[in-house]
SEVEX-44974 format. One line per field, with one value per residue (C-alpha): residue in one letter; x, y, z. Coordinates in nm, 2 decimals. Each point is the difference from the previous one (the first is absolute). Layout:
<sites>
residuo <- [a / ...]
x <- [X / ...]
y <- [Y / ...]
z <- [Z / ...]
</sites>
This chain:
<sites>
residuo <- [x / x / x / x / x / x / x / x / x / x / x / x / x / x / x / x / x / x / x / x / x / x / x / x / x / x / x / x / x / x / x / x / x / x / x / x / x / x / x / x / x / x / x / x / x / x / x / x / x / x / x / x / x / x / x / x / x / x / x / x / x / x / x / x / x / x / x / x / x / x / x / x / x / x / x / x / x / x / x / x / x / x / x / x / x / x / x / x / x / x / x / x / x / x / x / x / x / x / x / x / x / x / x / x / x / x / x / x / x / x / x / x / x / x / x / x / x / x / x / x / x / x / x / x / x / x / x / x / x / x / x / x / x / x / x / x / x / x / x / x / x / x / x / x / x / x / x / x / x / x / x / x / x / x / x / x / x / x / x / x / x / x / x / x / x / x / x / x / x / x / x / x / x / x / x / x / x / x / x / x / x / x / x / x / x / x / x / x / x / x / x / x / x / x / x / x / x / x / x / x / x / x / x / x / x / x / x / x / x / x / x / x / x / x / x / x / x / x / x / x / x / x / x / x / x / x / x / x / x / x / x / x / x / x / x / x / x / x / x / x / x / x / x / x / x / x / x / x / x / x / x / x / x / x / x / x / x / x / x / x / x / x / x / x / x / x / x / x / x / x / x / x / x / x / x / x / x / x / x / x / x / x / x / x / x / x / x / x / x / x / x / x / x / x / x / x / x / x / x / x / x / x / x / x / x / x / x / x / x / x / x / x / x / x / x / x / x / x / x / x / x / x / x / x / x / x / x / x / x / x / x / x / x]
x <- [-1.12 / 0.21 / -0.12 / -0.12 / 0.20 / -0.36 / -0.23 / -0.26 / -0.19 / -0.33 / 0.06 / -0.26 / -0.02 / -0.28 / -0.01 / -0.20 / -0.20 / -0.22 / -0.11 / 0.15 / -0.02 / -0.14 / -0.31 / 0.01 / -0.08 / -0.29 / -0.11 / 0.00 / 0.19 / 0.20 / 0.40 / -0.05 / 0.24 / 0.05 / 0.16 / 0.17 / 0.17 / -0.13 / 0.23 / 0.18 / 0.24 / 0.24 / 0.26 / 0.29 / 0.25 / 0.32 / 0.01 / -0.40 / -0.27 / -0.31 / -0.28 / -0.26 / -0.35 / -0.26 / -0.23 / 0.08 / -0.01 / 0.06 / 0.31 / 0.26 / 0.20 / 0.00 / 0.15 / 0.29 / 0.12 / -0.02 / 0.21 / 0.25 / 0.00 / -0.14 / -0.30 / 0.00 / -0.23 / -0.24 / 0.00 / 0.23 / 0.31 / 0.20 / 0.37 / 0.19 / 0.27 / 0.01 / 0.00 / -0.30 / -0.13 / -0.11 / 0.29 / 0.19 / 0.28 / 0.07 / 0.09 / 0.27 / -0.09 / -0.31 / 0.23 / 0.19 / -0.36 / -0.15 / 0.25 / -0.13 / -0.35 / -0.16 / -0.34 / -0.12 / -0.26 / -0.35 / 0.04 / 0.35 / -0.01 / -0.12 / 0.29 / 0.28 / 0.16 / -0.08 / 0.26 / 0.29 / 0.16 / -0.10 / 0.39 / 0.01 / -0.36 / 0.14 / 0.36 / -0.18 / 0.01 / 0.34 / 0.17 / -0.19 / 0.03 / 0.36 / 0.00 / 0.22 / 0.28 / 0.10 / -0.22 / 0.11 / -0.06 / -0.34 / -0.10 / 0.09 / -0.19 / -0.29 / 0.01 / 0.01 / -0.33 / -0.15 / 0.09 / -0.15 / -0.35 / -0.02 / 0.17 / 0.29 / 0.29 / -0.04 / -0.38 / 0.20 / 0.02 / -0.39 / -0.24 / -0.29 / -0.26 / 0.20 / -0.08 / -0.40 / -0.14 / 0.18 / 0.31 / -0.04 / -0.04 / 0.24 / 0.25 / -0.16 / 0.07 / 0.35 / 0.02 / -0.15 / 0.29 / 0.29 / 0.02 / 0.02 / -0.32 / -0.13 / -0.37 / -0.24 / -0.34 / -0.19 / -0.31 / -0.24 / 0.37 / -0.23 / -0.33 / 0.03 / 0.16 / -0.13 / -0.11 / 0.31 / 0.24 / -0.14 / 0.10 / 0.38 / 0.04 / -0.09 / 0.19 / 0.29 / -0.09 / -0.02 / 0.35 / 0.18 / -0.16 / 0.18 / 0.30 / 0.08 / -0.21 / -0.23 / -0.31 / -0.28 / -0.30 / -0.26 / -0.30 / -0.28 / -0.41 / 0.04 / 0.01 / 0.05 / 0.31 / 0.18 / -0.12 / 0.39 / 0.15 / -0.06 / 0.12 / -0.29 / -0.32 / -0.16 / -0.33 / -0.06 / -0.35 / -0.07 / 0.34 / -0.01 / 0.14 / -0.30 / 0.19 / 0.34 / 0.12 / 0.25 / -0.01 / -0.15 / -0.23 / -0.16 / -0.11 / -0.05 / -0.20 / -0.09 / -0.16 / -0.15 / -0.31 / 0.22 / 0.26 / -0.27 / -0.12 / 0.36 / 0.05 / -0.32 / 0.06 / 0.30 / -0.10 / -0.04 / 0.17 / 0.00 / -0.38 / -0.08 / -0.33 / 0.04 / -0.28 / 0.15 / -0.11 / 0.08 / 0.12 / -0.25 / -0.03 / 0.30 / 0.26 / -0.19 / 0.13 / 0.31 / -0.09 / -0.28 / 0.00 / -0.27 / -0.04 / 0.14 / 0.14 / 0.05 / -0.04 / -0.34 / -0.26 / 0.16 / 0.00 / -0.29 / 0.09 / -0.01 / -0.22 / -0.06 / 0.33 / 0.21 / -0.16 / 0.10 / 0.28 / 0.31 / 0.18 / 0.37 / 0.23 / 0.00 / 0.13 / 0.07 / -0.29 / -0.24 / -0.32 / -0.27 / -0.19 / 0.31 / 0.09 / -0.39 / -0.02 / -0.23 / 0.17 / 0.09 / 0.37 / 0.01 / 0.05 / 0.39 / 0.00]
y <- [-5.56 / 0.15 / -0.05 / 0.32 / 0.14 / 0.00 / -0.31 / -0.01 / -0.28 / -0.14 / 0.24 / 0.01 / 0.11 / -0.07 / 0.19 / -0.18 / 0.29 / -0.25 / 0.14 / -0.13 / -0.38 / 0.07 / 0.17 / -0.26 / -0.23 / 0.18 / 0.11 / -0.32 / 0.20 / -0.15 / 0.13 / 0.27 / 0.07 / 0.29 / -0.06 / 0.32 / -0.16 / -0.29 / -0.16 / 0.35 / -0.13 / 0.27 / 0.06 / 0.29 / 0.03 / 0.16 / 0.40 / 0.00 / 0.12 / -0.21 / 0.19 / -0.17 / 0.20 / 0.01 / 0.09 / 0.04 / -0.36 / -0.18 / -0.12 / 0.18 / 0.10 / -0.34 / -0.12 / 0.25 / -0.11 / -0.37 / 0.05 / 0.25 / -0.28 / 0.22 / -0.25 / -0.42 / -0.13 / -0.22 / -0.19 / 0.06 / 0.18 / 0.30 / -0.05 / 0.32 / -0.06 / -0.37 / -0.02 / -0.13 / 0.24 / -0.31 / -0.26 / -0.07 / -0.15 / 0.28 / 0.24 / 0.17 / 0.08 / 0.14 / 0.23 / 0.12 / 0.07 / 0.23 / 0.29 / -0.03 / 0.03 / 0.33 / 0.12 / 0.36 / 0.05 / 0.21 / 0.24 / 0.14 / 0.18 / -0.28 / -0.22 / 0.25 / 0.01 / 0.29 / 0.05 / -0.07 / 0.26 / -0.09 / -0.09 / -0.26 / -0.16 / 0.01 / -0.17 / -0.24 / -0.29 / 0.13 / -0.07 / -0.34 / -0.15 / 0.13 / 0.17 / 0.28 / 0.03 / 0.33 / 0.26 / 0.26 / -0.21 / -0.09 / 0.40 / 0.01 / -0.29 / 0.08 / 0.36 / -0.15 / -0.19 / 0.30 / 0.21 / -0.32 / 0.05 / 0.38 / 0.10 / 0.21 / -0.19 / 0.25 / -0.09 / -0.31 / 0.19 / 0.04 / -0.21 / -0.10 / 0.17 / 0.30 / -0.17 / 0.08 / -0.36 / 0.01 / 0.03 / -0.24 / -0.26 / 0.08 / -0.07 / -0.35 / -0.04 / 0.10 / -0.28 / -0.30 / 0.13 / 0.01 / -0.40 / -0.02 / -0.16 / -0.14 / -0.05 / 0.29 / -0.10 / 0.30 / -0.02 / 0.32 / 0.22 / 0.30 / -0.06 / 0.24 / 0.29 / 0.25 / -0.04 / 0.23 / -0.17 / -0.36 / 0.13 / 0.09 / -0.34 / -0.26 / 0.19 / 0.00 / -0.38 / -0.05 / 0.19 / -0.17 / -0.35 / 0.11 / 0.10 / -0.33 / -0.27 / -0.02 / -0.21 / 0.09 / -0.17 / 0.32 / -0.02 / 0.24 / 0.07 / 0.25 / -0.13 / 0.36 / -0.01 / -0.31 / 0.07 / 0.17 / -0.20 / -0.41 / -0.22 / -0.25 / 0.07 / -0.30 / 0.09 / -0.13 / -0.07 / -0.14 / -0.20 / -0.11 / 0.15 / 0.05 / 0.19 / 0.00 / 0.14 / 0.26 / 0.35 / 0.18 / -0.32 / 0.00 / 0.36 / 0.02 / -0.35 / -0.11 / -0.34 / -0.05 / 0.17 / 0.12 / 0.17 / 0.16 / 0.14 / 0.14 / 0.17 / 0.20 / 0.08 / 0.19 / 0.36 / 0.06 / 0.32 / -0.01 / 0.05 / -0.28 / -0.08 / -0.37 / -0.16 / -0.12 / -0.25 / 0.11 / -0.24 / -0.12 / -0.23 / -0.07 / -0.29 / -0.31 / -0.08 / -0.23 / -0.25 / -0.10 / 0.04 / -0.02 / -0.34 / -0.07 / 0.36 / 0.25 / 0.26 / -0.16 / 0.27 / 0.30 / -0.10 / 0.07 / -0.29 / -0.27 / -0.31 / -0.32 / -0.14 / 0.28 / -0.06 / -0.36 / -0.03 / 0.16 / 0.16 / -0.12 / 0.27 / -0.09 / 0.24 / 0.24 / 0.04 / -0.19 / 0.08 / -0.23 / 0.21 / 0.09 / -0.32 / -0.11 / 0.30 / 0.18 / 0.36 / 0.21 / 0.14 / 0.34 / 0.33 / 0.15 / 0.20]
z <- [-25.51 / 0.27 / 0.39 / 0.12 / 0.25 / 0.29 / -0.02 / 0.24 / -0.03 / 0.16 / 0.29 / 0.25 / 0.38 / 0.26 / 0.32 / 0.29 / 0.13 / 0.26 / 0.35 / 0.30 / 0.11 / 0.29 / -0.19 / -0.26 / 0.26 / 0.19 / -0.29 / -0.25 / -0.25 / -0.23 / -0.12 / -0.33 / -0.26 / -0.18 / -0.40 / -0.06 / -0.33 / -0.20 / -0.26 / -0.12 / -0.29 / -0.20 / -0.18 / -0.04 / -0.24 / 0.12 / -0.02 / -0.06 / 0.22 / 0.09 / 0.15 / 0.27 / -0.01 / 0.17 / 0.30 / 0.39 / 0.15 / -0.33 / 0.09 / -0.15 / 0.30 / 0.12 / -0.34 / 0.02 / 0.36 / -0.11 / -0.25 / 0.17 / 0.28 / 0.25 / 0.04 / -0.06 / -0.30 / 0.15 / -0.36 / -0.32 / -0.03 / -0.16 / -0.16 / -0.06 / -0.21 / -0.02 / 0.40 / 0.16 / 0.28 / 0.22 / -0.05 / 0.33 / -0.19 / -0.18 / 0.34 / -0.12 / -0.35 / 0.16 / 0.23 / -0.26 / -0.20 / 0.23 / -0.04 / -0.37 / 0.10 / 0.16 / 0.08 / -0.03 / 0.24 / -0.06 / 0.35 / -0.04 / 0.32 / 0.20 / -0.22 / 0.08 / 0.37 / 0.12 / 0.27 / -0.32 / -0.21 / -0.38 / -0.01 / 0.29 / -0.17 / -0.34 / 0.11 / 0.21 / -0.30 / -0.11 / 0.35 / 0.04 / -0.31 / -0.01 / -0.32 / 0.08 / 0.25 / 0.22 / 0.07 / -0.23 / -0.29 / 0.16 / 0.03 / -0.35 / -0.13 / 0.17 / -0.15 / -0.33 / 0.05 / 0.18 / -0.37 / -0.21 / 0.14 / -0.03 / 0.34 / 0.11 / 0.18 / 0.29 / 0.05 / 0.19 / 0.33 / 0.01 / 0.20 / -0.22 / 0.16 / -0.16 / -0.33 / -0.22 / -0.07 / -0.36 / 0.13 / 0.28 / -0.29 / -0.19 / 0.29 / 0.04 / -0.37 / 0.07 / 0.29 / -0.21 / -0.25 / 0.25 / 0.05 / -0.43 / -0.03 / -0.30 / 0.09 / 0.17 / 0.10 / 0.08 / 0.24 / -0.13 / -0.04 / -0.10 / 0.18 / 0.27 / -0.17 / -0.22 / -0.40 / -0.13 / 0.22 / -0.08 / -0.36 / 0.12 / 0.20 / -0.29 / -0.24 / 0.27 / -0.01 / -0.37 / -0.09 / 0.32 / -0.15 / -0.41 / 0.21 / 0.17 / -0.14 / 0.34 / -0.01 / 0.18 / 0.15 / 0.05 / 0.26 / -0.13 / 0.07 / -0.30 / -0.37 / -0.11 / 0.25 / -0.16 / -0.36 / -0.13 / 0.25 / -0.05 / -0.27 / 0.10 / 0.27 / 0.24 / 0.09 / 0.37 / 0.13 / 0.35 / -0.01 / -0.38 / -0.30 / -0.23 / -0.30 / -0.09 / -0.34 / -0.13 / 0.08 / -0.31 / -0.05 / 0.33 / -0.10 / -0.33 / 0.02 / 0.39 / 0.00 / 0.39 / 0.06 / 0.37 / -0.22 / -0.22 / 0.31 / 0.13 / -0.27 / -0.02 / 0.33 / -0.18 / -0.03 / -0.37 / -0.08 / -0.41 / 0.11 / -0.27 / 0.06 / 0.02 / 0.25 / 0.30 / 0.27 / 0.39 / 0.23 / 0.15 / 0.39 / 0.18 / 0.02 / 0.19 / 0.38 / -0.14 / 0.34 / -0.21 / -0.35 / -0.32 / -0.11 / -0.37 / -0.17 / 0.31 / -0.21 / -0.07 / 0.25 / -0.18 / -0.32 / -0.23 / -0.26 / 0.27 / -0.09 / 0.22 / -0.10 / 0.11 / 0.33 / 0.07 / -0.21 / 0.03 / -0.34 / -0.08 / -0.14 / -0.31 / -0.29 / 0.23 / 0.18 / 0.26 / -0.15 / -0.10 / -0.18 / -0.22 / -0.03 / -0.09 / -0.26 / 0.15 / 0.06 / -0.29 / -0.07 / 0.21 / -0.21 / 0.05 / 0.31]
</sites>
């Protein structure tokens, strides 16, 4: 078997989130921890996407900057191309790594500077990572980007508040391109724009990803979002991966009752009169989580051990019910 060109592996991160020592101390409190991820393990294969699903404040955000190197893993570790993220010895392969990594963000306005002309943001990783010398030859590289995500070359004079939200995304595309990156991990790239344009963005993504052999991580609360776009789907739950599975399997055949219930959240519009379960509570405070299964006071085929004992992920899924037989094999969606 070939090493996968992103191995994240046992990541977790903690965030201390205690109150001041001085009120710990008249008080009698103690320090409190908050688990954001908890033993996230995954693998990529090189020009394939991997999708993370899941809930607000299930931990997918924080799993993306941990393995960009934005943020330090409190535990485990991510190698991207045989180059371990957290190895001090290994300083300058790490340096040159980074122009091969790059991180499309879910706010494109608020990612963009807005006092920048869209050709001084898109040259920015050009002139630093010394791609291109002279200016001229910069203007017209950064033209060529601009026409590779759908733009004019002339849209380079504009500011992006001159830009709809589309477009403004597309120009961040173009930036993550301009440093010849080899691995995108996009943070909810569609999330704030409009249903038609989400359509135009991933299929900007998916032909830009046949064209140069990109692999992406992809951040998503929306099944129906990643469901043309991944190779393989990790279902994230209050820090854990629950599910993990191909693309079309997760659909056709979703084990976890927690991804049974994200994708009848999906609005159904073949209108095929299959039953479907709502989503029901909301994700427990992560400072102090369910004993055993945290899935375990939403779930209704939760039994005693489910609430003390906490499911491996095991075939695929981290279910103790589906490991114990006790769920039946859900209908194609």
């Amino acid at each position: 078997m070939t090493t996968p060109f992103v191995r994240v592996s046992d990541l977790s991160r903690s965030f201390d989130v205690s109150k001041p020592w001085l009120n710990r101390v008249i008080e009698g409190g103690e320090k409190q921890y908050l688990k954001a991820v908890d033993g996230v393990s995954f693998d990529i294969p090189r020009g394939e996407t991997f999708a993370l699903v899941g809930e607000s404040g299930s931990g997918k955000s924080t799993v993306a900057r941990m393995v960009v190197g934005l943020l330090p893993p409190s535990g485990g570790g991510v190698t991207i191309d045989g180059i371990s993220m957290s190895d001090t010895k290994a300083q300058v392969e790490r340096q040159l790594l980074r122009r091969r990594i790059q991180m499309v963000f879910q706010d494109p306005y608020a990612s963009l500077n807005p006092r920048w002309r869209v050709q001084q943001i898109v040259a920015e990783p050009i002139r630093a990572f010394k791609l291109v010398e002279g200016e001229a030859d910069i203007r017209a590289r950064v033209g060529e980007l601009l026409t590779l995500v759908g733009l004019h070359p002339d849209d380079g004079v504009k500011y992006p508040h001159e830009f709809s939200g589309g477009q403004r995304q597309r120009v961040a595309i173009a930036r993550a391109l301009a440093s010849e990156a080899e691995f995108l991990v996009c943070d909810e790239p569609t999330s704030a724009l409009d249903v038609s344009v989400q359509a135009q963005i991933l299929n900007l993504m998916r032909d830009l990803q046949d064209k140069f052999g990109l692999t992406y991580l992809f951040i998503s609360h929306n099944l129906a979002v990643v469901r043309h776009m991944a190779t393989r789907i990790g279902v994230m739950y209050l820090g854990r991966i629950v599910e993990i599975s191909g693309g079309r399997e997760m659909f056709q055949n979703p084990k976890h009752p927690y991804t049974r219930m994200l994708l009848d959240a999906v609005p159904d519009l073949a209108m095929s009169g299959r039953d479907r379960e709502p989503v029901a509570g909301e994700i427990p405070n992560p400072i102090n989580p369910p004993s055993g299964c945290t899935f375990n006071p939403r779930c209704p085929f939760a039994n005693e051990r489910c609430r003390v004992e906490r499911p491996p992920l095991a075939g695929g899924v981290a279910c103790h019910a589906v490991h114990e037989g006790r769920l039946a094999v859900k209908d194609a969606a």
